[in-house]
N, CA, C and O atoms as a GROMACS GRO file, in nm:
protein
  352
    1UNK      N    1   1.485   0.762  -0.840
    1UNK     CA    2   1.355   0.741  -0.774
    1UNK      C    3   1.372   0.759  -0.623
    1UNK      O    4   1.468   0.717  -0.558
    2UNK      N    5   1.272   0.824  -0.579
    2UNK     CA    6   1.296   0.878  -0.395
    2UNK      C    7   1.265   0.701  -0.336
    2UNK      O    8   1.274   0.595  -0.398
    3UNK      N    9   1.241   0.718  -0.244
    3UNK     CA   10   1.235   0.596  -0.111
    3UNK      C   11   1.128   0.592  -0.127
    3UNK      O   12   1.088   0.690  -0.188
    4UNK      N   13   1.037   0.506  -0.095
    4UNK     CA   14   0.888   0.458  -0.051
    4UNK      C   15   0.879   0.374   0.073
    4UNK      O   16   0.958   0.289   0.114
    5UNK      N   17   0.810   0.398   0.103
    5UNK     CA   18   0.721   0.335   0.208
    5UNK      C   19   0.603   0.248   0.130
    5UNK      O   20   0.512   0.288   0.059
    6UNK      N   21   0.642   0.101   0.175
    6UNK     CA   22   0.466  -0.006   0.126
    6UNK      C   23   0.404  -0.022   0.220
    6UNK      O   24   0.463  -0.071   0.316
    7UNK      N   25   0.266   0.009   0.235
    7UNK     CA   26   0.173  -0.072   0.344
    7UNK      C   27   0.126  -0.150   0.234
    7UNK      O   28   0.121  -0.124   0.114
    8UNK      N   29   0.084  -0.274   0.315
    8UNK     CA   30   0.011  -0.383   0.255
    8UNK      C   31  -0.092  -0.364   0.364
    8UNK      O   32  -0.078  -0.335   0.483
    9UNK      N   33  -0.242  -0.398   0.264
    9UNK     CA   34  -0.378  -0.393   0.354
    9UNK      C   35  -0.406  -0.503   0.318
    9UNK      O   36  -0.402  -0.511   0.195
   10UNK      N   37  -0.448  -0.650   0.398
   10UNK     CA   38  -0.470  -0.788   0.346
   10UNK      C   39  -0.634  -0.794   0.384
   10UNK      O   40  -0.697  -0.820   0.486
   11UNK      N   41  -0.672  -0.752   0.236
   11UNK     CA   42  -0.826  -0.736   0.199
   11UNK      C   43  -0.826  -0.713   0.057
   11UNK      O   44  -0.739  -0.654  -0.007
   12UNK      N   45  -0.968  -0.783  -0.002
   12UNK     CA   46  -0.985  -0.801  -0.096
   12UNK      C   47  -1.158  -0.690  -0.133
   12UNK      O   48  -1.226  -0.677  -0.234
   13UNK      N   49  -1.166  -0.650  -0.036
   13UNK     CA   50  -1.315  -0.546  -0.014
   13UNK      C   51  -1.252  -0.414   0.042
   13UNK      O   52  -1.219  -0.376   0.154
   14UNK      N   53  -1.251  -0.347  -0.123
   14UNK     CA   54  -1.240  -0.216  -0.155
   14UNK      C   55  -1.338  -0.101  -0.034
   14UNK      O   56  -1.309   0.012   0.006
   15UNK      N   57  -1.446  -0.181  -0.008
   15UNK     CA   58  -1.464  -0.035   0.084
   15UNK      C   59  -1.446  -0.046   0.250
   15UNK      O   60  -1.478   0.037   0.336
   16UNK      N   61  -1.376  -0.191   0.266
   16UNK     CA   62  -1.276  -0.235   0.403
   16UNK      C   63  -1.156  -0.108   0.352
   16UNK      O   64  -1.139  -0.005   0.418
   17UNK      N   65  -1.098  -0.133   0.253
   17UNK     CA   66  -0.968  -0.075   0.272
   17UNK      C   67  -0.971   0.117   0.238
   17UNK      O   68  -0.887   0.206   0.248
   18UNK      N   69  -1.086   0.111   0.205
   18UNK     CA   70  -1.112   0.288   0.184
   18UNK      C   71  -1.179   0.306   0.288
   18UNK      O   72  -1.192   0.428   0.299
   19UNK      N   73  -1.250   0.231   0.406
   19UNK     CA   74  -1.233   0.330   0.525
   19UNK      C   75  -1.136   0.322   0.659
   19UNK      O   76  -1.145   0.368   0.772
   20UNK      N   77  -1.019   0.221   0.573
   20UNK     CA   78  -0.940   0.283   0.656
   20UNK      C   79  -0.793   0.296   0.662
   20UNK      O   80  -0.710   0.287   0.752
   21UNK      N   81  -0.787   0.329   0.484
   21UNK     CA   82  -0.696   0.406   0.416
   21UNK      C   83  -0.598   0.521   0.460
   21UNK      O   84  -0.476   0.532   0.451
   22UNK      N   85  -0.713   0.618   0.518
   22UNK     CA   86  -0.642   0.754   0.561
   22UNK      C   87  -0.543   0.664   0.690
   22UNK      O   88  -0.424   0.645   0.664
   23UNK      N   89  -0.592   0.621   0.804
   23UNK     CA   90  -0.574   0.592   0.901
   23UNK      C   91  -0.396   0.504   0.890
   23UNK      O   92  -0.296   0.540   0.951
   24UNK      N   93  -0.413   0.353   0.769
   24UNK     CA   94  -0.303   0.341   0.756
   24UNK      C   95  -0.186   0.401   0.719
   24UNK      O   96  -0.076   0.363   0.760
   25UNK      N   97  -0.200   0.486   0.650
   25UNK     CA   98  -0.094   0.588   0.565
   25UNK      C   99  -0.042   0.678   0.674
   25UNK      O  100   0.077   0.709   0.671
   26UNK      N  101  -0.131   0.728   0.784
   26UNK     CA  102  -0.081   0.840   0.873
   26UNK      C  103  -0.028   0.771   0.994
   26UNK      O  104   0.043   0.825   1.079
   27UNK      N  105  -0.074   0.627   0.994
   27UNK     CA  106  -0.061   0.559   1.111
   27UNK      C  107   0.125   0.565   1.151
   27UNK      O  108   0.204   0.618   1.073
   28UNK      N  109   0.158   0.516   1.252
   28UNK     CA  110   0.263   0.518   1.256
   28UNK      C  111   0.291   0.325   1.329
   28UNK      O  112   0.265   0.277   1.439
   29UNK      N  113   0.359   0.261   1.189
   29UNK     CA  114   0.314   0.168   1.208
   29UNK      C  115   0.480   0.111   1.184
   29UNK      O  116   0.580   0.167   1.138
   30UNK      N  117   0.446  -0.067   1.256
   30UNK     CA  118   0.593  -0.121   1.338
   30UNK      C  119   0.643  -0.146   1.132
   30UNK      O  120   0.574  -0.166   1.033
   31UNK      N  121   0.789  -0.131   1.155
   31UNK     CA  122   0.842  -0.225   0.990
   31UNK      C  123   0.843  -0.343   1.033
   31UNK      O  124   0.875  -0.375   1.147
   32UNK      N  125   0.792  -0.447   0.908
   32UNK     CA  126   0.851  -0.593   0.944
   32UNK      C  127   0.745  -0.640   1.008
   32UNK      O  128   0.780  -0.742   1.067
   33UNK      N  129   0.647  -0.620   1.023
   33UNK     CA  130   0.540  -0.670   1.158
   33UNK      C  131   0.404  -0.663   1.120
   33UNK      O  132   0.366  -0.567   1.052
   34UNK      N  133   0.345  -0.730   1.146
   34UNK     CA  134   0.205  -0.717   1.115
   34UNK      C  135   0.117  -0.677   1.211
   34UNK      O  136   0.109  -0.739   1.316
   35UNK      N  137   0.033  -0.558   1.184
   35UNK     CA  138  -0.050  -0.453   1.254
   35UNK      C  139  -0.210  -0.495   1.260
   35UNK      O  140  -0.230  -0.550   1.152
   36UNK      N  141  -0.322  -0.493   1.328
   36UNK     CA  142  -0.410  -0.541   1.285
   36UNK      C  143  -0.538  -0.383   1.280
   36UNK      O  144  -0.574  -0.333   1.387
   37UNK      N  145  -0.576  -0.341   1.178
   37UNK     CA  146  -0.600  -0.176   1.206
   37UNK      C  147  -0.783  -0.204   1.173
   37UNK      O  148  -0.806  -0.218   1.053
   38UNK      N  149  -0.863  -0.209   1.234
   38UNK     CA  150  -1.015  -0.189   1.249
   38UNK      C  151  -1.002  -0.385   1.230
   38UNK      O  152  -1.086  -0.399   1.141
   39UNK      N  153  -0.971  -0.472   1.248
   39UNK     CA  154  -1.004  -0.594   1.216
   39UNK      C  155  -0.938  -0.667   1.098
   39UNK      O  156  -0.945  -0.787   1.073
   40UNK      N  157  -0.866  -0.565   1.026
   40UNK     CA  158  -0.763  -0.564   0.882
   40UNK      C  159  -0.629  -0.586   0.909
   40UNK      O  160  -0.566  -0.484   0.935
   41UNK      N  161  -0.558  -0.707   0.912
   41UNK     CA  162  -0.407  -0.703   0.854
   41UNK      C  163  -0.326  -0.613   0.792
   41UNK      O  164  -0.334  -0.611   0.669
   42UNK      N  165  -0.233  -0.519   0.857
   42UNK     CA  166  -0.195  -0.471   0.792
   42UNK      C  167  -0.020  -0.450   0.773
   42UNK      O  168   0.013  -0.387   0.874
   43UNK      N  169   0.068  -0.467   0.713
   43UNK     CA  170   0.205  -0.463   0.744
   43UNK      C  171   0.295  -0.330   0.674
   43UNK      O  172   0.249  -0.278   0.572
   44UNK      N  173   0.382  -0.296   0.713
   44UNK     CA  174   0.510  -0.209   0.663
   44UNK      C  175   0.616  -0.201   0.601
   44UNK      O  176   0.714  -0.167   0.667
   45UNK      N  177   0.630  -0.220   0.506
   45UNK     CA  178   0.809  -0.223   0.430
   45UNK      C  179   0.818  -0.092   0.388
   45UNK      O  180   0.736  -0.012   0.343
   46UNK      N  181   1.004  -0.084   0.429
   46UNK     CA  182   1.043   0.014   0.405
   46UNK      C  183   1.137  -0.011   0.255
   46UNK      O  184   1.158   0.076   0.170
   47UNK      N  185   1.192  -0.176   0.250
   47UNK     CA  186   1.309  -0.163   0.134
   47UNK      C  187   1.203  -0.194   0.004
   47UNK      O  188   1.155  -0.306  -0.016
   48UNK      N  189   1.182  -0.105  -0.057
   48UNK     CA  190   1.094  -0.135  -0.187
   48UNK      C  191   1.225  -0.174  -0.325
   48UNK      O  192   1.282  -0.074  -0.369
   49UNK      N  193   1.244  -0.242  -0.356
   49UNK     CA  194   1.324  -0.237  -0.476
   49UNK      C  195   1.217  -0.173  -0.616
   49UNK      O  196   1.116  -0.207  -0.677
   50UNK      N  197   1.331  -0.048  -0.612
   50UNK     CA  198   1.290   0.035  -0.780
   50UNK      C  199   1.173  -0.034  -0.876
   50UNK      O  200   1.062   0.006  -0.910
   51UNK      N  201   1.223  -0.114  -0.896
   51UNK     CA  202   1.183  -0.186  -1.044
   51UNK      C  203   1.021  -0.231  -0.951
   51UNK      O  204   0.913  -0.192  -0.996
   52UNK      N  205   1.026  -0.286  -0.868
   52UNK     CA  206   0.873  -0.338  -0.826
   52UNK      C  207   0.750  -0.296  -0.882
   52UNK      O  208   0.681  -0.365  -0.956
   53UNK      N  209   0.723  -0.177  -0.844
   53UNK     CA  210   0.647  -0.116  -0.864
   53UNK      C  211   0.567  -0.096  -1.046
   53UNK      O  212   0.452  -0.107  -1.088
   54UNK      N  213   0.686  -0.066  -1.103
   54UNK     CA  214   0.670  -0.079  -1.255
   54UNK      C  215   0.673  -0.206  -1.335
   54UNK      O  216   0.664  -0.214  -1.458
   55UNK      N  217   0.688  -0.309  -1.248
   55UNK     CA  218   0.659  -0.448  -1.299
   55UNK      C  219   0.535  -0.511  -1.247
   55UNK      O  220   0.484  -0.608  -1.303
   56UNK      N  221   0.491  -0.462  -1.150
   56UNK     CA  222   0.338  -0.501  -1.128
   56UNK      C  223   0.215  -0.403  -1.169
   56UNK      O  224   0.094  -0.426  -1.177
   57UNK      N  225   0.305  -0.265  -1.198
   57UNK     CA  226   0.213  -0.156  -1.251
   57UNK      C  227   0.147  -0.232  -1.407
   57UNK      O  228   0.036  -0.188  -1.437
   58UNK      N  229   0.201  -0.332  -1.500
   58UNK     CA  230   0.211  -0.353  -1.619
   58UNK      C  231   0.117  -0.492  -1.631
   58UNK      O  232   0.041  -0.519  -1.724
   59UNK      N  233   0.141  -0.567  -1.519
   59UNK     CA  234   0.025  -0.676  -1.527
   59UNK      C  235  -0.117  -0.660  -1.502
   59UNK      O  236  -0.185  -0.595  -1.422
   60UNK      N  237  -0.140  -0.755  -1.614
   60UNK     CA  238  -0.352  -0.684  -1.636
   60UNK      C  239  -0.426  -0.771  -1.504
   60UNK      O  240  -0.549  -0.768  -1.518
   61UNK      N  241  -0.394  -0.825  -1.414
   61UNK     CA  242  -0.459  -0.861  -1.294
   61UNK      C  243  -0.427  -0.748  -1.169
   61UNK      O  244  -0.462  -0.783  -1.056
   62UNK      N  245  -0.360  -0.614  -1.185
   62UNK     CA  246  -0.340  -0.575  -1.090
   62UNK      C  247  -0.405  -0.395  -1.119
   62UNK      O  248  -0.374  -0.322  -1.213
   63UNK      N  249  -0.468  -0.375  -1.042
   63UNK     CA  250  -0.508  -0.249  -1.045
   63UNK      C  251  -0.431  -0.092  -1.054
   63UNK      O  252  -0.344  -0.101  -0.967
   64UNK      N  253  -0.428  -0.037  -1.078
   64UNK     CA  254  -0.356   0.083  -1.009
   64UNK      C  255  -0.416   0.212  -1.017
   64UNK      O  256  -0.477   0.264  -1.110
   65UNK      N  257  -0.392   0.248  -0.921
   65UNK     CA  258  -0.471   0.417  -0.792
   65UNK      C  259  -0.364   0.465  -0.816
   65UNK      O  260  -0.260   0.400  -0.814
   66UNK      N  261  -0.372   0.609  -0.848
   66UNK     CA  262  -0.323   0.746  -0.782
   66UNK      C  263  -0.327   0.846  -0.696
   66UNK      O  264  -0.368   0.938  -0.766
   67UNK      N  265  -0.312   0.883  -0.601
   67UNK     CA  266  -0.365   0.971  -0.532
   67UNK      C  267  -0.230   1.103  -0.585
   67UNK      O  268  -0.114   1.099  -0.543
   68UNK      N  269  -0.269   1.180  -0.657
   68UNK     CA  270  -0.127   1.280  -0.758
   68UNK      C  271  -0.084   1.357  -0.654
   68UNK      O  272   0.035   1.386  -0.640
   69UNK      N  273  -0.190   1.401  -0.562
   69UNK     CA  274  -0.199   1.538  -0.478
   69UNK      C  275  -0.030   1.492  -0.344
   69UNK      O  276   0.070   1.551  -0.304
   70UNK      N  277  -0.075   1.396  -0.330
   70UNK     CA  278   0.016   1.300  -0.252
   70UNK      C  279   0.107   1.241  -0.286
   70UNK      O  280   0.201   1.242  -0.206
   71UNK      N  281   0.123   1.172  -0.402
   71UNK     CA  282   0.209   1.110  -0.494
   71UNK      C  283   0.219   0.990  -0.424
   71UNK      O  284   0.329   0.942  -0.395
   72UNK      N  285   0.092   0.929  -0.389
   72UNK     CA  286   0.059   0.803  -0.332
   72UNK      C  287   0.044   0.696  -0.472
   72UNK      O  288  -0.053   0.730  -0.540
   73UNK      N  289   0.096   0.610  -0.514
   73UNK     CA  290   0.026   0.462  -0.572
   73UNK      C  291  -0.012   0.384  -0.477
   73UNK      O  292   0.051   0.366  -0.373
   74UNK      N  293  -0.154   0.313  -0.514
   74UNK     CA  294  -0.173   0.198  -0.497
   74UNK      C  295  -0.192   0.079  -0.621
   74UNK      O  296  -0.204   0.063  -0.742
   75UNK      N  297  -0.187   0.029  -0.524
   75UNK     CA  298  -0.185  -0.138  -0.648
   75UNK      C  299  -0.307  -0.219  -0.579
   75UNK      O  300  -0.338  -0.208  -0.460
   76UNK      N  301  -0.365  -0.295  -0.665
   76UNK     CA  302  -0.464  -0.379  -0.570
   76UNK      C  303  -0.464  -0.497  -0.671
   76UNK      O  304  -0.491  -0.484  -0.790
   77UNK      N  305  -0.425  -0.634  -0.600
   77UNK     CA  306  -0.400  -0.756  -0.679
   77UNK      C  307  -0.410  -0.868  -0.601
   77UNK      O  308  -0.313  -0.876  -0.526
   78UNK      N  309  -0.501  -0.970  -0.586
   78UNK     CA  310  -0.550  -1.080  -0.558
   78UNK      C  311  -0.627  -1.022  -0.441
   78UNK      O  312  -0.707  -0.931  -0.463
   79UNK      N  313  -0.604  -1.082  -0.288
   79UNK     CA  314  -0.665  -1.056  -0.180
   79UNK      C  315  -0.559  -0.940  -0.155
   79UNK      O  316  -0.587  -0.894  -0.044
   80UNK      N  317  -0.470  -0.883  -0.200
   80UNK     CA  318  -0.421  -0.713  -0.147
   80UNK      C  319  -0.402  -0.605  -0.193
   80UNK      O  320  -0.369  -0.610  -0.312
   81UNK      N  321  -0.410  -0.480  -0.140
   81UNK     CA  322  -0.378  -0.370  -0.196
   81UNK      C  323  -0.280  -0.300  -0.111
   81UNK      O  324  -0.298  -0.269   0.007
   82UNK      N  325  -0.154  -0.272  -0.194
   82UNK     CA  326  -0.022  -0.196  -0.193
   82UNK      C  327  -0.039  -0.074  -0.200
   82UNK      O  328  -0.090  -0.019  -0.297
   83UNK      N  329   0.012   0.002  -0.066
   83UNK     CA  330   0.007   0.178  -0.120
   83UNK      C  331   0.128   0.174  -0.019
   83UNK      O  332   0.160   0.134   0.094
   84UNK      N  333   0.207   0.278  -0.199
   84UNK     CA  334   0.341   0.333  -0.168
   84UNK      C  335   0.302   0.431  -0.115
   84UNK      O  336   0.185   0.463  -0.093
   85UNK      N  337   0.406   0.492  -0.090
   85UNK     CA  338   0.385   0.592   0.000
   85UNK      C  339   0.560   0.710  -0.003
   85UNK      O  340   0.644   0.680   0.082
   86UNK      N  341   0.592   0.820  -0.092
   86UNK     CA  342   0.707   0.864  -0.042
   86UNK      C  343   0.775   0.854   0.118
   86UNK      O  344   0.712   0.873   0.221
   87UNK      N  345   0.921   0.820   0.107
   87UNK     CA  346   0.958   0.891   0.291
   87UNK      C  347   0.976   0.974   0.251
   87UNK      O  348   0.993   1.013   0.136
   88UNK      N  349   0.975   1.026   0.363
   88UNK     CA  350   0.990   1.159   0.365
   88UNK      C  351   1.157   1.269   0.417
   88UNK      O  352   1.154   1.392   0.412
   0.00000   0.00000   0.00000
């Protein structure tokens, strides 16, 4: 499995975090730190452990997005939504 990149967007209102989706993903944002992007919390991890992803992909409280073109996941579960992100 390649490397990922997680942003966490700390919002629970889907069209808070779809307008400003593009913005986090391209952003160039601190690791470890919390960013605040249009009024939204937003943070950076770089160490994703493997297995994460496919253990929250499987629980029925958590959503999951594709973006294929990108090979973006997101996850969206309680008040957040997770988008991996390949490094590059």
């Amino acid at each position: 499995m390649e490397n990922m990149r997680c942003v966490t967007v700390y919002t629970n209102e889907f069209e808070k975090f779809s307008d400003i989706f593009e913005e986090v993903i391209t952003r160039d944002l601190p690791e470890n730190e919390d960013t605040e992007v249009e009024g939204v919390t937003v943070g950076l991890v770089t160490d994703i452990p493997e297995e994460y992803i496919e253990q929250m992909r499987v629980k029925p409280e958590v959503v999951v997005m594709r973006d294929k073109k990108r090979n973006i996941t997101i996850l969206q579960h309680g008040k957040i939504f997770e988008i991996f992100i390949p490094s590059a």
